[in-house]
C-alpha positions as protocol buffer text, in pm:
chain_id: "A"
residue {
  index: 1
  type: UNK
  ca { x: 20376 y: 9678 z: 6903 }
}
residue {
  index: 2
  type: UNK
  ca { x: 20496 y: 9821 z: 6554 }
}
residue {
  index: 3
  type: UNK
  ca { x: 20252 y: 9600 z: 6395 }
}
residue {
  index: 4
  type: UNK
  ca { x: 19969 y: 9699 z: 6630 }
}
residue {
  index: 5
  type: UNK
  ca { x: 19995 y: 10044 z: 6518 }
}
residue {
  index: 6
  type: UNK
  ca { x: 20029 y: 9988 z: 6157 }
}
residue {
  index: 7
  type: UNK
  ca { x: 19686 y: 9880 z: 6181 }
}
residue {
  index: 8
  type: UNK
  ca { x: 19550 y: 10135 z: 6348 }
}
residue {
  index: 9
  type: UNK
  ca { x: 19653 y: 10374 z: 6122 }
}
residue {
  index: 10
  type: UNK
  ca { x: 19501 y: 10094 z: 5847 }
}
residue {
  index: 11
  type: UNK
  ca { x: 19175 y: 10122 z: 6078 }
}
residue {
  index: 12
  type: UNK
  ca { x: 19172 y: 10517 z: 6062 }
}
residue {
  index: 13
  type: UNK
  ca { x: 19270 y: 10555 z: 5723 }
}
residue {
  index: 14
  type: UNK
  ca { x: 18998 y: 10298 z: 5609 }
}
residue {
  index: 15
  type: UNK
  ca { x: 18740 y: 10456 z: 5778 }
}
residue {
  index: 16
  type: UNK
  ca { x: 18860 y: 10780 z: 5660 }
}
residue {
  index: 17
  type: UNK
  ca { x: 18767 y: 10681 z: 5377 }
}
residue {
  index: 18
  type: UNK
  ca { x: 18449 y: 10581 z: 5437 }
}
residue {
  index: 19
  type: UNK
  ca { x: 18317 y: 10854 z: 5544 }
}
residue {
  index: 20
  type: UNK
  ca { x: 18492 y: 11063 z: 5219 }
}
residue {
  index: 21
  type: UNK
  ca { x: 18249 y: 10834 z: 5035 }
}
residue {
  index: 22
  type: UNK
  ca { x: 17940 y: 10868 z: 5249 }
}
residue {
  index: 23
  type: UNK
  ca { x: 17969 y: 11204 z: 5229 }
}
residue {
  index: 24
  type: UNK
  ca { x: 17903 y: 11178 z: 4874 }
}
residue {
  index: 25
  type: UNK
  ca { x: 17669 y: 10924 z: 4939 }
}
residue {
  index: 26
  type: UNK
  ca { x: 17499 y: 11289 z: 5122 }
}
residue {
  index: 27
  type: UNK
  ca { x: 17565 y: 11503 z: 4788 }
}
residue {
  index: 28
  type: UNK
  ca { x: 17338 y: 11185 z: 4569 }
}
residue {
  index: 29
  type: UNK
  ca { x: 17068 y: 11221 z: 4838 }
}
residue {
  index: 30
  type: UNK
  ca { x: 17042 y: 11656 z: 4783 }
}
residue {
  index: 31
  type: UNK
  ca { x: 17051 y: 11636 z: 4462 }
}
residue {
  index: 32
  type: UNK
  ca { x: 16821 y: 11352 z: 4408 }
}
residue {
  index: 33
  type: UNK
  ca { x: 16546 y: 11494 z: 4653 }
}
residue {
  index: 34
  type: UNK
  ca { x: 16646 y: 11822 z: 4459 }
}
residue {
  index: 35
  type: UNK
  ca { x: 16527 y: 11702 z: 4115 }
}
residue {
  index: 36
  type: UNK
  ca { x: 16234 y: 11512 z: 4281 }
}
residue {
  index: 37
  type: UNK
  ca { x: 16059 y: 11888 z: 4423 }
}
residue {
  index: 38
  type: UNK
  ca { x: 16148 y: 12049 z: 4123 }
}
residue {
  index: 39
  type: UNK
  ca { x: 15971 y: 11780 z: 3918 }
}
residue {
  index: 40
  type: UNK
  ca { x: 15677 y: 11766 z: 4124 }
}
residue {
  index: 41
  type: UNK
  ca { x: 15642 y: 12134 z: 4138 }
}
residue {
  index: 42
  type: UNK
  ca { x: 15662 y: 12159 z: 3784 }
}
residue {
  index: 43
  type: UNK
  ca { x: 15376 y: 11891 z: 3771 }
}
residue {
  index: 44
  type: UNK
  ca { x: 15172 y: 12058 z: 3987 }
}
residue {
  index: 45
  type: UNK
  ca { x: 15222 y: 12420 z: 3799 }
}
residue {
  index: 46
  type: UNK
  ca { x: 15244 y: 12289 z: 3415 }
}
residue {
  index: 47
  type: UNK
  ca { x: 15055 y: 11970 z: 3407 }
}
residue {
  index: 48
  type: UNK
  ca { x: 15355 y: 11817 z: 3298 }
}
residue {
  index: 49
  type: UNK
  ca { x: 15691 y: 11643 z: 3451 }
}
residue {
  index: 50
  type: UNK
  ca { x: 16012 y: 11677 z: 3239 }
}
residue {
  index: 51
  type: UNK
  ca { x: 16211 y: 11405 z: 3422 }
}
residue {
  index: 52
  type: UNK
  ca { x: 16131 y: 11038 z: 3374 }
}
residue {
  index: 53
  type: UNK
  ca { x: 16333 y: 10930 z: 3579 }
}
residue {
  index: 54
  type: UNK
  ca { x: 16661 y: 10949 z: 3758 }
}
residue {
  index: 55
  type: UNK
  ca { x: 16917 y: 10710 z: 3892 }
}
residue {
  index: 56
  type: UNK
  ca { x: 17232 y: 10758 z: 4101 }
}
residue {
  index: 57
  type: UNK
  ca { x: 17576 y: 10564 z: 4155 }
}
residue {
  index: 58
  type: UNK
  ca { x: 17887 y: 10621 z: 4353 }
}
residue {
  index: 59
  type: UNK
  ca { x: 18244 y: 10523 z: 4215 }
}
residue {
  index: 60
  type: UNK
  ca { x: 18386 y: 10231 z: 4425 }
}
residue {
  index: 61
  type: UNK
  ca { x: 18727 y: 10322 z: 4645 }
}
residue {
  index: 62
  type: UNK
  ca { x: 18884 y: 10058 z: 4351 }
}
residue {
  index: 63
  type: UNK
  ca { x: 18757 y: 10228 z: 4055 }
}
residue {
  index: 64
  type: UNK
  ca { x: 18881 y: 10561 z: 4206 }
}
residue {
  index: 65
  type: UNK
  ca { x: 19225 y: 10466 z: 4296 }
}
residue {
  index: 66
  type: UNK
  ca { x: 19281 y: 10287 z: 3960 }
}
residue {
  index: 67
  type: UNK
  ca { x: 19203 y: 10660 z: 3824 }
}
residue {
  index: 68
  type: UNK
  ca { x: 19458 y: 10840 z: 4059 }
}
residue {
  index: 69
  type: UNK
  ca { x: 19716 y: 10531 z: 3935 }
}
residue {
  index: 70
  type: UNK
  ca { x: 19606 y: 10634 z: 3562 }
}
residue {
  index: 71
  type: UNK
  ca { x: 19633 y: 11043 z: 3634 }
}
residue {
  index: 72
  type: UNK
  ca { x: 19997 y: 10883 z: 3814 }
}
residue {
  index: 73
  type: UNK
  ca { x: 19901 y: 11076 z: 4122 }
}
residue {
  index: 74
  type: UNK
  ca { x: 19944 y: 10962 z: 4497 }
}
residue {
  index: 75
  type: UNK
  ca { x: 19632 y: 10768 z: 4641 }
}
residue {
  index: 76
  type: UNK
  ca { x: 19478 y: 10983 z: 4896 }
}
residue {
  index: 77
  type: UNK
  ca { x: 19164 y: 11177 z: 4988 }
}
residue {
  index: 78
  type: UNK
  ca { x: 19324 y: 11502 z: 4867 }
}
residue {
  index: 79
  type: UNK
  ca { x: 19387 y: 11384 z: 4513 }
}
residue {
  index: 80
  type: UNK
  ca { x: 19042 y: 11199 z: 4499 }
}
residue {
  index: 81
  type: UNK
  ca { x: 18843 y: 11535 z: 4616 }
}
residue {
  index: 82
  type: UNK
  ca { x: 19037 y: 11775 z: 4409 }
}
residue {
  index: 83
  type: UNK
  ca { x: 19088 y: 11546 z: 4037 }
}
residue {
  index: 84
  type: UNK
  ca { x: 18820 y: 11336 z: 4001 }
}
residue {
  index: 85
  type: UNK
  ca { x: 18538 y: 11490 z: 3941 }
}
residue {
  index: 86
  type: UNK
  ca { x: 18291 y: 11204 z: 3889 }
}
residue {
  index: 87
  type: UNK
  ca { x: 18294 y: 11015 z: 4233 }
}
residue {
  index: 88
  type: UNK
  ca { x: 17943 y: 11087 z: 4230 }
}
residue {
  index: 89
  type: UNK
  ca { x: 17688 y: 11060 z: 3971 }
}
residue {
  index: 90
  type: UNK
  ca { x: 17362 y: 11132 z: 3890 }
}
residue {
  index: 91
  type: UNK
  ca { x: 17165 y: 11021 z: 3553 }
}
residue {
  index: 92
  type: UNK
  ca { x: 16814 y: 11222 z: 3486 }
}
residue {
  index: 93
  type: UNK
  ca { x: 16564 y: 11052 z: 3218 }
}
residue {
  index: 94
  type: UNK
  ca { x: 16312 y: 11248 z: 3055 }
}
residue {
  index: 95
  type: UNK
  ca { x: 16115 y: 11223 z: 2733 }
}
residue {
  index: 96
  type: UNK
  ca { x: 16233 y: 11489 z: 2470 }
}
residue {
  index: 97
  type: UNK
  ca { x: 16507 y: 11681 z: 2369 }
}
residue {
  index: 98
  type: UNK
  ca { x: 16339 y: 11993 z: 2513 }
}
residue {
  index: 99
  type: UNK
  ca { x: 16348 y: 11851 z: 2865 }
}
residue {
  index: 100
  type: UNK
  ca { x: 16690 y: 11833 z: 2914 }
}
residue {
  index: 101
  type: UNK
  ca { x: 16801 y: 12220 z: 2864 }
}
residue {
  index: 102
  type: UNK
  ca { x: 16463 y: 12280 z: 3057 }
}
residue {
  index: 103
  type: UNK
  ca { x: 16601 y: 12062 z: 3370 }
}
residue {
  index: 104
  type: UNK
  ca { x: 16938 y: 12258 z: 3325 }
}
residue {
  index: 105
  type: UNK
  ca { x: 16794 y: 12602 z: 3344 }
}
residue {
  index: 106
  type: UNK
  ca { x: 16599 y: 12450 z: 3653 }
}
residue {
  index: 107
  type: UNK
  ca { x: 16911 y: 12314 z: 3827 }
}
residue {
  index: 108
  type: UNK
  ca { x: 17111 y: 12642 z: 3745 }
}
residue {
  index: 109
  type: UNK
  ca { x: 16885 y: 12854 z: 3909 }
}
residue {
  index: 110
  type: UNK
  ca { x: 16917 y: 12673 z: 4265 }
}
residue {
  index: 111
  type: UNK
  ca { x: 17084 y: 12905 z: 4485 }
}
residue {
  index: 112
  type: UNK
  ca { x: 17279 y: 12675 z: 4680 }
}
residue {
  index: 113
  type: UNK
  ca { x: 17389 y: 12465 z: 4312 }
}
residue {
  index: 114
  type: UNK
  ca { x: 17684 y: 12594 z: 4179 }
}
residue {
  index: 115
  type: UNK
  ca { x: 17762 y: 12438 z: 3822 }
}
residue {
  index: 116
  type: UNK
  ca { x: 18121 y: 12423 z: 3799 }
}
residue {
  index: 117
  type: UNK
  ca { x: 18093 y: 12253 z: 3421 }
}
residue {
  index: 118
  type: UNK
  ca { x: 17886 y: 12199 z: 3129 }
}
residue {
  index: 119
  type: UNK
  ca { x: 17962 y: 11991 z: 2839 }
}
residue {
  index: 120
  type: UNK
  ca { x: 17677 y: 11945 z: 2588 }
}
residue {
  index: 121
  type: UNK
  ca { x: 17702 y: 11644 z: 2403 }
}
residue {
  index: 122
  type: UNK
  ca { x: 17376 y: 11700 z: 2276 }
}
residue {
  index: 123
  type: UNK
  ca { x: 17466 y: 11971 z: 2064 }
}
residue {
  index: 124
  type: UNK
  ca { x: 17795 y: 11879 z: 1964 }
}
residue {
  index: 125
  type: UNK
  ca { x: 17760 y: 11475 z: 2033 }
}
residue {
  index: 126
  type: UNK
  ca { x: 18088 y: 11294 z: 2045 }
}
residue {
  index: 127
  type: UNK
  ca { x: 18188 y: 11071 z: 1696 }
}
residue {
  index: 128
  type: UNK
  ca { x: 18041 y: 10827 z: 1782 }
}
residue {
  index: 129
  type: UNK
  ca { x: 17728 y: 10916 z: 1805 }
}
residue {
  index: 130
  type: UNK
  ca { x: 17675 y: 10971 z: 2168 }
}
residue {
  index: 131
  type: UNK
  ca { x: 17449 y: 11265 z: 2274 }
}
residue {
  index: 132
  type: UNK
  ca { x: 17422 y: 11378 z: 2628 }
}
residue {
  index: 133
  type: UNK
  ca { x: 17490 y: 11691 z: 2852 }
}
residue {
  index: 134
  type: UNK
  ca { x: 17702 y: 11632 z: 3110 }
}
residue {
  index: 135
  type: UNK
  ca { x: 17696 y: 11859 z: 3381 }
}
residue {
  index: 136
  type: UNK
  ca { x: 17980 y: 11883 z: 3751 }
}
residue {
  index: 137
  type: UNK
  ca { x: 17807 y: 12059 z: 4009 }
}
residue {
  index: 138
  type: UNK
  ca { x: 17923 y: 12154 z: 4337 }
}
residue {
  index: 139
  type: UNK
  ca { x: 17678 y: 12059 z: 4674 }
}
residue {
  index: 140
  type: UNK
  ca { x: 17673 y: 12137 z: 5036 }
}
residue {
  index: 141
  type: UNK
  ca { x: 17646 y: 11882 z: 5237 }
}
residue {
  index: 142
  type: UNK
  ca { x: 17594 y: 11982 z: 5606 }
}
residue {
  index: 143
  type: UNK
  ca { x: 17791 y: 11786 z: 5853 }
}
residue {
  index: 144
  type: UNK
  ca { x: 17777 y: 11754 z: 6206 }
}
residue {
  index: 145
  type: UNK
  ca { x: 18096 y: 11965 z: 6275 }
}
residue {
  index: 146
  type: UNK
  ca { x: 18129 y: 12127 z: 5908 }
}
residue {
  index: 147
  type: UNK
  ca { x: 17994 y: 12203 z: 5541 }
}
residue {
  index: 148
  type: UNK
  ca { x: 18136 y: 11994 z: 5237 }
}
residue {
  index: 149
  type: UNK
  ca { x: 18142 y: 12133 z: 4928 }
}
residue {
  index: 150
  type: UNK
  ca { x: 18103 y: 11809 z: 4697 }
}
residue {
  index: 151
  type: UNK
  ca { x: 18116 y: 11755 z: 4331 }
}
residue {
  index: 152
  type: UNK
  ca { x: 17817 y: 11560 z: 4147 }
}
residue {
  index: 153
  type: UNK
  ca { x: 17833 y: 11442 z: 3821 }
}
residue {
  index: 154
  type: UNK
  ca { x: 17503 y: 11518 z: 3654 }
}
residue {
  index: 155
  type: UNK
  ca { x: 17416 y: 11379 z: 3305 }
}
residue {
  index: 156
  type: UNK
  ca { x: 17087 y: 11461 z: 3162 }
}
residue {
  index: 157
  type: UNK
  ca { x: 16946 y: 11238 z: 2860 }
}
residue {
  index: 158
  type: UNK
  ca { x: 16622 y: 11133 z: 2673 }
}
residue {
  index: 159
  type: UNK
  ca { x: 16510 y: 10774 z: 2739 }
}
residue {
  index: 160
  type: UNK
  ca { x: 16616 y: 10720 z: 2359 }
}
residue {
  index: 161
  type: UNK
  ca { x: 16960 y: 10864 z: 2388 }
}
residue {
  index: 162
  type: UNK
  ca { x: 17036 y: 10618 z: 2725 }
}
residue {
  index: 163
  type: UNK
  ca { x: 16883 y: 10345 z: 2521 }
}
residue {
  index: 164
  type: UNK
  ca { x: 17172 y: 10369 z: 2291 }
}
residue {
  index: 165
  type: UNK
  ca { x: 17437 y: 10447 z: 2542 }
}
residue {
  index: 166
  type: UNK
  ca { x: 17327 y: 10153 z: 2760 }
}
residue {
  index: 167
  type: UNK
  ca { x: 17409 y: 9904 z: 2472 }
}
residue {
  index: 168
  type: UNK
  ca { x: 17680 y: 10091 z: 2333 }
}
residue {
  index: 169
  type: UNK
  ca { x: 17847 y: 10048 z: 2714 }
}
residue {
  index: 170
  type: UNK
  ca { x: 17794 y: 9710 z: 2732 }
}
residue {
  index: 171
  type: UNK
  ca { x: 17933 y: 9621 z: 2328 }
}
residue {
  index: 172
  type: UNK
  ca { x: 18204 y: 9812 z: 2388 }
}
residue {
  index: 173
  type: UNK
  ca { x: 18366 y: 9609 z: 2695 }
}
residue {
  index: 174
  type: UNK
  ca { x: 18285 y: 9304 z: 2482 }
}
residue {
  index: 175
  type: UNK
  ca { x: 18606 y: 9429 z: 2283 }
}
residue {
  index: 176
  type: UNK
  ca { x: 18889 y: 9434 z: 2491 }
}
residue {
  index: 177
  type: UNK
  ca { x: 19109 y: 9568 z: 2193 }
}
residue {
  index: 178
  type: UNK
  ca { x: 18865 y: 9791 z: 2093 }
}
residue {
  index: 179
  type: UNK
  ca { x: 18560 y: 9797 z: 1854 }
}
residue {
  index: 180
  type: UNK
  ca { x: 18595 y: 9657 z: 1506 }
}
residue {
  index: 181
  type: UNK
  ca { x: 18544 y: 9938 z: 1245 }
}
residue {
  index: 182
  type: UNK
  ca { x: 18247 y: 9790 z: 1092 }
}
residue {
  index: 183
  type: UNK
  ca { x: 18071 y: 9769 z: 1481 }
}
residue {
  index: 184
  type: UNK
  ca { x: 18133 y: 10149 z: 1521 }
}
residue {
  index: 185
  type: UNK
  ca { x: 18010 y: 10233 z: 1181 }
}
residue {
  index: 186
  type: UNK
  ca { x: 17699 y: 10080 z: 1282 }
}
residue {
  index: 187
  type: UNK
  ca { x: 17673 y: 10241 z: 1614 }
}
residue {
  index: 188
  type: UNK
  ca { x: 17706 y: 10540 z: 1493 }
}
residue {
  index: 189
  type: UNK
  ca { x: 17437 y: 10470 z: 1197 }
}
residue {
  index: 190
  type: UNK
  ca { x: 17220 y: 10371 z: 1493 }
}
residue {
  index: 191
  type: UNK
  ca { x: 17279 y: 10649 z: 1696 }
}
residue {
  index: 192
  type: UNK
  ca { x: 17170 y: 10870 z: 1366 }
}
residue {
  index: 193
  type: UNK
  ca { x: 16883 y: 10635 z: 1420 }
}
residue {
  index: 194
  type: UNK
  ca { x: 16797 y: 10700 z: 1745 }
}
residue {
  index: 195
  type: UNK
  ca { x: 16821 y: 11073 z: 1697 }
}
residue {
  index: 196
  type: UNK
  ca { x: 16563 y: 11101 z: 1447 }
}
residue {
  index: 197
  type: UNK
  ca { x: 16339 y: 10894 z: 1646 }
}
residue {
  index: 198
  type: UNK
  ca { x: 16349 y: 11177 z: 1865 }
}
residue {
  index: 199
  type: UNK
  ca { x: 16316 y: 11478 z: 1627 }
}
residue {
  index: 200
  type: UNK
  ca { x: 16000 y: 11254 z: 1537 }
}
residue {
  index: 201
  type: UNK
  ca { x: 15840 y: 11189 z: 1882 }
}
residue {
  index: 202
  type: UNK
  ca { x: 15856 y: 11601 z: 1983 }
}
residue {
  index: 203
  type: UNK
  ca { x: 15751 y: 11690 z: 1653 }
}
residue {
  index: 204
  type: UNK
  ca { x: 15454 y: 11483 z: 1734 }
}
residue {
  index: 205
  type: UNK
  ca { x: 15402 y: 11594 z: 2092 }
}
residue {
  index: 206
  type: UNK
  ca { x: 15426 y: 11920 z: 1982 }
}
residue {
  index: 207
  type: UNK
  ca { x: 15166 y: 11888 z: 1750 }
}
residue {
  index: 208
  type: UNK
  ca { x: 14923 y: 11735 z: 2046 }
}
residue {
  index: 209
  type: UNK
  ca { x: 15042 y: 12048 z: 2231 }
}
residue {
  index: 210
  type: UNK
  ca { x: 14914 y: 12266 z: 1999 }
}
residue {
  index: 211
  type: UNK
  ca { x: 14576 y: 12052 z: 1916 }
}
residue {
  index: 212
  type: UNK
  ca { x: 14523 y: 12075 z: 2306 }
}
residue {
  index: 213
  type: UNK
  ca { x: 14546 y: 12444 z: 2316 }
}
residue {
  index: 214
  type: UNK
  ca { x: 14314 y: 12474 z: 2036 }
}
residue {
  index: 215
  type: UNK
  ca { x: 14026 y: 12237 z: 2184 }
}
residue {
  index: 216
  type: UNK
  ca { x: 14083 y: 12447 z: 2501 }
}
residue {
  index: 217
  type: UNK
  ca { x: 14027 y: 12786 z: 2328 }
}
């Protein structure tokens, strides 16, 4: 009998958490249908979309209780709602450097958006090179019985600033002990690199800009 209930209460508290985890499944699907309008409306009104493209991913229940273990914090839905904030995560592509603050100002102005956090990377990248802006918004997601206020991880990045975090993600785990100081040297010269590669390519879109305007006038 005693081991009959024990997993029941496994039963319930698994799919408790299943449904913590579709519900942020919900949050991706706003915010992703969210950036999707405001890029097509901004096609249809400028001639011109600022996101590429966008991808999504949710932590897996492992991956979040190894980071309530880390933080040394009991393993429950509590702890994993209120302390990690990345459970969710969104990743917007667009061209130039431009785009990204202009996707920002776009996201900031949705009423029912609230940005809780922005870190920009892109500004002040981090020493290694690594430019992004991160952003933790908080979503409604409308329930049957309720409204949950979920957190989404938004980071917002030119296609040749992910290019260089892609490959610096995937070196980096190649060094269990950490990256030899000659690898990260190089990173970082490459990341130097790839951020002049951008400066060059809206230098030179601005300049079509500004050749289109004068053939129009």
């Amino acid at each position: 009998m005693i081991l009959g209930v024990m997993d029941r209460m496994q039963r319930d508290m698994m799919k408790q958490w299943a449904h913590f985890f579709l519900t942020y499944k919900f949050a991706l699907d706003e915010v992703e249908t969210k950036l999707n309008i405001l890029n097509e409306e901004f096609q249809f009104i400028h001639d011109y979309n600022p996101i590429e493209h966008v991808k999504t991913r949710i932590k897996n229940p492992e991956s979040v209780m190894d980071k309530l273990r880390r933080k040394n914090m009991d393993i429950n839905l509590e702890n994993a709602k209120e302390h990690i904030r990345d459970i969710a995560g969104v990743r917007v592509i667009c061209s130039f450097s431009t785009d990204i603050y202009q996707i920002l100002e776009m996201i900031s102005q949705q009423t029912d958006v609230k940005v809780i956090e922005v870190k920009d990377y892109v500004l002040n990248p981090k020493p290694n090179g690594y430019k992004s802006l991160h952003l933790i918004v908080e979503i409604p997601v409308f329930l049957t019985n309720r409204i949950e206020n979920v957190l989404v991880e938004i980071q917002i990045r030119t296609s040749a600033m992910d290019f260089w975090a892609s490959l610096e993600h995937k070196i980096y785990y190649k060094y269990n002990e950490g990256i030899p100081p000659e690898i990260q040297q190089q990173l970082k010269e490459s990341a130097d690199m790839i951020n002049l590669l951008d400066k060059r390519m809206l230098a030179l879109n601005q300049e079509v800009l500004k050749h289109r305007e004068f053939a129009i006038e």
